[in-house]
C-alpha positions in Angstrom: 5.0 -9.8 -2.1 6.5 -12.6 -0.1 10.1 -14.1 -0.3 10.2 -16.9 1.6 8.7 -16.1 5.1 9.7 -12.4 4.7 6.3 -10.1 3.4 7.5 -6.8 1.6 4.8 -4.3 0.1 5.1 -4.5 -3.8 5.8 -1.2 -4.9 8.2 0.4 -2.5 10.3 -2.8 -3.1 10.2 -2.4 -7.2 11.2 1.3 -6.7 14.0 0.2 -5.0 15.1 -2.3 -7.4 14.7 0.8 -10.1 16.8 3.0 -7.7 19.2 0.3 -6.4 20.2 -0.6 -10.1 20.2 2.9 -11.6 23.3 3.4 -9.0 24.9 0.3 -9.9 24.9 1.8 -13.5 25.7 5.0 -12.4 29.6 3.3 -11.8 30.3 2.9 -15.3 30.2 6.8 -16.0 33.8 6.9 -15.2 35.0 10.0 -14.3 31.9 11.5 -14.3 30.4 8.8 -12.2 29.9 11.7 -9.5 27.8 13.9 -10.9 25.9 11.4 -12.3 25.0 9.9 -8.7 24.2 13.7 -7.7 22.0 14.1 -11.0 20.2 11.2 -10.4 19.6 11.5 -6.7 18.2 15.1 -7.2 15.4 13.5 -9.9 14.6 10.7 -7.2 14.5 13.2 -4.1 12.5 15.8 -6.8 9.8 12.4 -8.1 9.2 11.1 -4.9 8.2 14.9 -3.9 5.9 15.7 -6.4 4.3 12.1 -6.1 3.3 12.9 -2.6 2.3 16.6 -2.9 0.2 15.5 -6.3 -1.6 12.8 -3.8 -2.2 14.9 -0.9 -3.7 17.9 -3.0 -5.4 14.5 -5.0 -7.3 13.4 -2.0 -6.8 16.4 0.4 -10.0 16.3 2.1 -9.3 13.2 3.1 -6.2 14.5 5.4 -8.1 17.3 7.2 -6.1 19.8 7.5 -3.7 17.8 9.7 -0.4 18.7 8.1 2.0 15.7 10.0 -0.7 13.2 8.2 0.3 14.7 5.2 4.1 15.1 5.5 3.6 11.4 7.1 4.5 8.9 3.8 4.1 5.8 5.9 0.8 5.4 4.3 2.8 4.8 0.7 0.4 7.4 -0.7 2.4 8.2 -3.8 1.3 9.3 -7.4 3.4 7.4 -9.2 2.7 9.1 -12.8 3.2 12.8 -11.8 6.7 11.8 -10.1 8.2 9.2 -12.9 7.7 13.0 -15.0 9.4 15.1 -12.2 11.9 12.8 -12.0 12.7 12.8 -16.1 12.1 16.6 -16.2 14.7 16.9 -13.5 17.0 14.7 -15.5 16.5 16.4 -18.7 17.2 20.0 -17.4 20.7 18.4 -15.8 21.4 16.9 -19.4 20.2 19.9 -21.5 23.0 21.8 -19.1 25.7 19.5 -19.2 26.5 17.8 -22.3 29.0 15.8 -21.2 26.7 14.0 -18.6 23.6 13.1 -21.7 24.7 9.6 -22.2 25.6 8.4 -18.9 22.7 10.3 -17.2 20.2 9.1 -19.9 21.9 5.6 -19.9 21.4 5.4 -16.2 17.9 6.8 -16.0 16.8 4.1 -18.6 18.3 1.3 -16.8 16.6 2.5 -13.2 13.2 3.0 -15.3 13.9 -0.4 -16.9 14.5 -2.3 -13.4 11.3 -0.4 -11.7 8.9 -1.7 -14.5 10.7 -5.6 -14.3 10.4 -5.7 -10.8 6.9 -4.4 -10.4 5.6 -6.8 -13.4 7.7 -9.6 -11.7 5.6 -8.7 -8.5 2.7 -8.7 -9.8 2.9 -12.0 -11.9 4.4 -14.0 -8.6 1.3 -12.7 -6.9 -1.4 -15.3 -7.4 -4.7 -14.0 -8.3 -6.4 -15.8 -5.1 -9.9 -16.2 -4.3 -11.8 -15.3 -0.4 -11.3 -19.0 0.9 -14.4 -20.8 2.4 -13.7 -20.5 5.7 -15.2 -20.2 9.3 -14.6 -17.4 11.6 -15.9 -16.5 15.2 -17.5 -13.5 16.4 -17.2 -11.7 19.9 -19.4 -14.2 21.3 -17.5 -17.1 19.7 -20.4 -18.0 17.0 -19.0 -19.9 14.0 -19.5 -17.4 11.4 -19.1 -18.7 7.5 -17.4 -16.4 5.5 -19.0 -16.3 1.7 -19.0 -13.3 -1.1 -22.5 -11.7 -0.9 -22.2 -9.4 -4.2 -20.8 -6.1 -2.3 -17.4 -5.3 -2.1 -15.4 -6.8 0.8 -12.4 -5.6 2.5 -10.7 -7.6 5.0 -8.4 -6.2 7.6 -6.2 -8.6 9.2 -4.8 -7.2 12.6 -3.4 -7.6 16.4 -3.2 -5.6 19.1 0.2 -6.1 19.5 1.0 -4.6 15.7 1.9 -0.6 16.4 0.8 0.3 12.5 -2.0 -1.8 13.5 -3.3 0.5 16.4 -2.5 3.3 14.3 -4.7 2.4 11.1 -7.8 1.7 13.4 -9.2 4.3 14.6 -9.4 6.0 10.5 -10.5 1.9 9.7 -13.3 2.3 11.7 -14.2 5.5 10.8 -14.1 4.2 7.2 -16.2 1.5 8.0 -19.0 4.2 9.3 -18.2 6.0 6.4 -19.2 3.4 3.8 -22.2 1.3 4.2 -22.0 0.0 0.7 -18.6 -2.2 1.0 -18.4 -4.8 4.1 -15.3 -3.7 5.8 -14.3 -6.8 7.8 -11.9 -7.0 11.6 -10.3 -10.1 11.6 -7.9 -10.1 14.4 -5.1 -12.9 14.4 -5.0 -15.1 17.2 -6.0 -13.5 20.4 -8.7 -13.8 23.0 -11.8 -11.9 22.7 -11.0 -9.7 26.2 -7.4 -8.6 24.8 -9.4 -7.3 21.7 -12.2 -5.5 23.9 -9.7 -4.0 26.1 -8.1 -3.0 23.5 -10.8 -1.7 21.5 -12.2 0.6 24.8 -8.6 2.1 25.3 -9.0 3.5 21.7 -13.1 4.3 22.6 -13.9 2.2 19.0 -16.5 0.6 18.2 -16.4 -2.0 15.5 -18.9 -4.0 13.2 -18.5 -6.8 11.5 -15.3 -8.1 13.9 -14.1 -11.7 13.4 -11.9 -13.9 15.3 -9.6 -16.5 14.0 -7.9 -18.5 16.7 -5.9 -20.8 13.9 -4.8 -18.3 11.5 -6.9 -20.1 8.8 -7.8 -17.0 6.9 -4.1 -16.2 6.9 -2.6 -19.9 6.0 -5.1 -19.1 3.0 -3.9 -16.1 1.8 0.0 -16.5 2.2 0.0 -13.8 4.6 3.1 -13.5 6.7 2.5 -10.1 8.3 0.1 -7.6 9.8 -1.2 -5.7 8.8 -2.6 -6.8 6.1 -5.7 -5.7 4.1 -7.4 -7.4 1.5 -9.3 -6.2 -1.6 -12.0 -8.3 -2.7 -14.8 -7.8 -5.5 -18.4 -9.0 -4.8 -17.7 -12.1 -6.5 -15.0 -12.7 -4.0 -12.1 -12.3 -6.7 -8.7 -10.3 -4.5 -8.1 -7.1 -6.0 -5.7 -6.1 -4.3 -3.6 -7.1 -1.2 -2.4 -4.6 0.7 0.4 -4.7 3.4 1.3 -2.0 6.1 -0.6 1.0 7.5 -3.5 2.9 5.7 -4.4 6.4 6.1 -8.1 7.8 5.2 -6.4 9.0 1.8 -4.7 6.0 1.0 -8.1 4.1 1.7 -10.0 6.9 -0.2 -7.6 5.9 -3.4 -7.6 2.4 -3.2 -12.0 2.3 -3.2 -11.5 4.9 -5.8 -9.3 2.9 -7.8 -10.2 -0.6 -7.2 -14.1 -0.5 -7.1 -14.8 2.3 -9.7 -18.5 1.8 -10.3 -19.4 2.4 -6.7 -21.6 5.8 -6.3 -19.2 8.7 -6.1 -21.2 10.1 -3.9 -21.1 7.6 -1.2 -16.8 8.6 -0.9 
């Protein structure tokens, strides 16, 4: 979601308009307006927990038994259902034991629900549903290369070697890319000379397909994107899906094929 020439990934900013105005209602418990905080901080801190360890046991192969990938939540792998219920079951048992905090607590909870779903259908609306542009792009010999849907599922990641979550999200991009012969999983790196990107590329030891260049930031101009990275969810009609901002990890990637392109082979993931 952009505002103005700031980019900010949807959901993690509609969570914390949920969170940010469930506090502000929280002061109008009066005396009470303590434990109200603490009540409501313990179901956030309890949600947010379950969402993660639902999605890691959810896509656990993914994560390979590396245990900092899965305590790492940079990737925004979440499950949003099973924490929204921790969260009201912790809220419940607090209310169920003290009386005296029901209204407020359940007052406040239903105003932070409230804000999260605004928010995230406000998000959603002021994204425009955006098509892949027409557009030219150069390859690593610096071949104009026209850029048209083909039927199979693209995905577009917009990077620079210069972007840390960038070098980070590589190595498991290209990996993916191996992984998946039936989506086009295209490099399109913003703005920098072909030799950066190979050194680059051989201090990492990757090898990519399907790598683009785009000296003018045409591809970004198109899509209103602001910052990197950036990946982009197409359907084979070239329709976006999804636009995605910030780091992915194999699981996050895993869940977004699973979620977004539902009718490819489940044996191919």
């Amino acid at each position: 979601m952009n505002i103005g020439p700031l980019a900010f990934p949807a959901g993690p900013l509609a969570l914390f308009a949920g969170v940010a105005v469930a506090l502000l209602a929280s002061r109008f418990s009066g005396e009470r307006r303590s434990q109200v905080e603490r009540a409501v901080f313990a179901a956030i801190v309890a949600g947010l927990f379950v969402a993660r360890v639902v999605f890691v046991l959810q896509y656990l192969p993914s994560y390979r038994g590396n245990l900092v990938h899965m305590l790492d939540f940079r990737d925004a792998g979440f499950a949003a259902a099973p924490g929204i219920a921790a969260g009201i079951v912790v809220a419940f048992v607090v209310a169920l034991r003290r009386a005296e905090l029901r209204r407020p607590l359940a007052a406040v909870v239903a105003s932070g629900l409230l804000a999260w779903g605004i928010a995230a259908a406000i998000a959603e609306r002021t994204d425009p549903k955006m098509r892949m542009p027409s557009i030219t792009l150069y390859d690593e010999s610096g071949v104009p290369r026209h850029i048209a849907p083909n039927g199979k599922p693209l995905i577009v990641n917009m990077w620079a070697t210069w972007c840390g979550p960038c070098r980070a999200e590589m190595p498991v991009l290209a990996q993916e890319q191996a992984s998946h012969p039936e989506i086009d999983l295209m490099f399109v790196n913003q703005a920098e000379s072909t030799e950066a990107v190979n050194a680059f590329l051989a201090s990492l030891q990757l090898r990519l397909d399907n790598s683009r260049f785009d000296p003018q930031l045409a591809l970004a101009k198109s899509m209103n994107v602001t910052a990197y990275p950036t990946t982009l969810f197409f359907d084979g009609e070239g329709r976006l899906l999804e636009k995605h901002l910030g780091r992915l990890s194999q699981a996050t990637f895993d869940s977004a094929l699973a979620r977004l392109y539902p009718s490819l082979d489940e044996t191919s993931r």
